[in-house]
Structures are given as C-alpha cells and as structure tokens.
N, C-alpha and C positions, 0 to 999 in steps of 0.2 A: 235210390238217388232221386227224390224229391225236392224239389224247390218248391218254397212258397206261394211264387206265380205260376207255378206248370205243373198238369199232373200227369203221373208216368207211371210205367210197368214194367218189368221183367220178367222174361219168357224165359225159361232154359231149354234150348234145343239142342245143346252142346253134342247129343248124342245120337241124332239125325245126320245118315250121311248122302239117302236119296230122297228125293221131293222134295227137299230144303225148302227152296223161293218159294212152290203153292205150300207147304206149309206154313211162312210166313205169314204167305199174300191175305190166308185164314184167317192167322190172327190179326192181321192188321184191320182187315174188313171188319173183324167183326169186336173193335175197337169202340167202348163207348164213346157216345157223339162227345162230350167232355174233354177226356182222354186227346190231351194234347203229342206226349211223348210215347212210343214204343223202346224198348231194347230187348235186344236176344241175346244169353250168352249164346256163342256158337264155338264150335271147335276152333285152333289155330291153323291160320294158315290158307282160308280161303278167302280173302279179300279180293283177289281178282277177281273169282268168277260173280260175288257179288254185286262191285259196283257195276259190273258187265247188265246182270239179271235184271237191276233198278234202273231205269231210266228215266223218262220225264213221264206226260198222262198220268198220272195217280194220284190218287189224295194223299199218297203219302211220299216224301222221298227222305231215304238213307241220307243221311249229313254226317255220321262218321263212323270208322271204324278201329276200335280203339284197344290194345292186347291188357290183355291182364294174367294173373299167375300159370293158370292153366288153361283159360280159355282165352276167346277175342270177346267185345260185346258191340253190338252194330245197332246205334243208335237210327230212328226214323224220327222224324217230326212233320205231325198234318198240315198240312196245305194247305190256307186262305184260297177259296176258287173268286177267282174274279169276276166279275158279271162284265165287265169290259173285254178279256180274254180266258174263254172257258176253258183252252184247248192248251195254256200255257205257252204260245205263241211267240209274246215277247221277250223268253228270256233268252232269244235266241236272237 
C-alpha cells in the first residue's frame, strides 16, 4: 500500500501474542528517517488494548485500525515535531 507521495512498510506480527507494543515501539524506532508510514498486520481483535498502549509523546501515532480477511492492520504515521511545541501540548 504505497502512494506516490508517502512511503510505507508492512510488518507481519500477526503471530506475536506477548511484547506486542515494545515490539512495535522497535520497529517503529527504527524506521528509516524517510519512511513516512508504518503498518502491522496484527492478529484480530485487539484494538482496544492498542489504542490504549499509543498515546500522544512519540514520533509516531497510530491513526487507524483497520480488519482485513484474517488479520487487523494498524496503521502509524510520523509526526512533524514542532519547534513551537515539542512536547505536543497543543493538541490538547
């Protein structure tokens, strides 16, 4: 799932059922600086405790999670850091 303007990866973790989020947080980190999009297929059915896991402070945040045949896939997209607010302050 490439677009022209944005470039992305998919991770299959479908079959991690403990460390999930630090094995994310892994891959996400270590995300080339380019590397606008992340996704994971992940197993069905844990949405909740994901959006839970993500919250705000991080260069990356989750924007959606989205089912598919036999998995889910939980898209991230990188963060603009603002030099006005580092700490993501205002979106609150």
């Amino acid at each position: 799932m490439t677009d022209s303007n944005e470039s992305s990866s998919m991770i299959d973790i479908q079959h991690v059922t403990c460390g999930l989020v630090p094995l994310m947080q892994t891959h996400l980190e270590g995300a080339e600086p380019d590397q606008e999009i992340v996704e994971f297929k992940i197993r069905q059915g844990i949405e909740t405790e994901l959006w839970n896991s993500f919250g705000t402070g991080r260069d990356w945040r989750l924007t959606e999670i989205r089912k598919d045949l036999f998995f889910d896939v939980a898209r991230f997209e990188r963060l603009e850091i603002s030099e006005l607010d580092p700490l993501g302050l205002m979106e609150f």
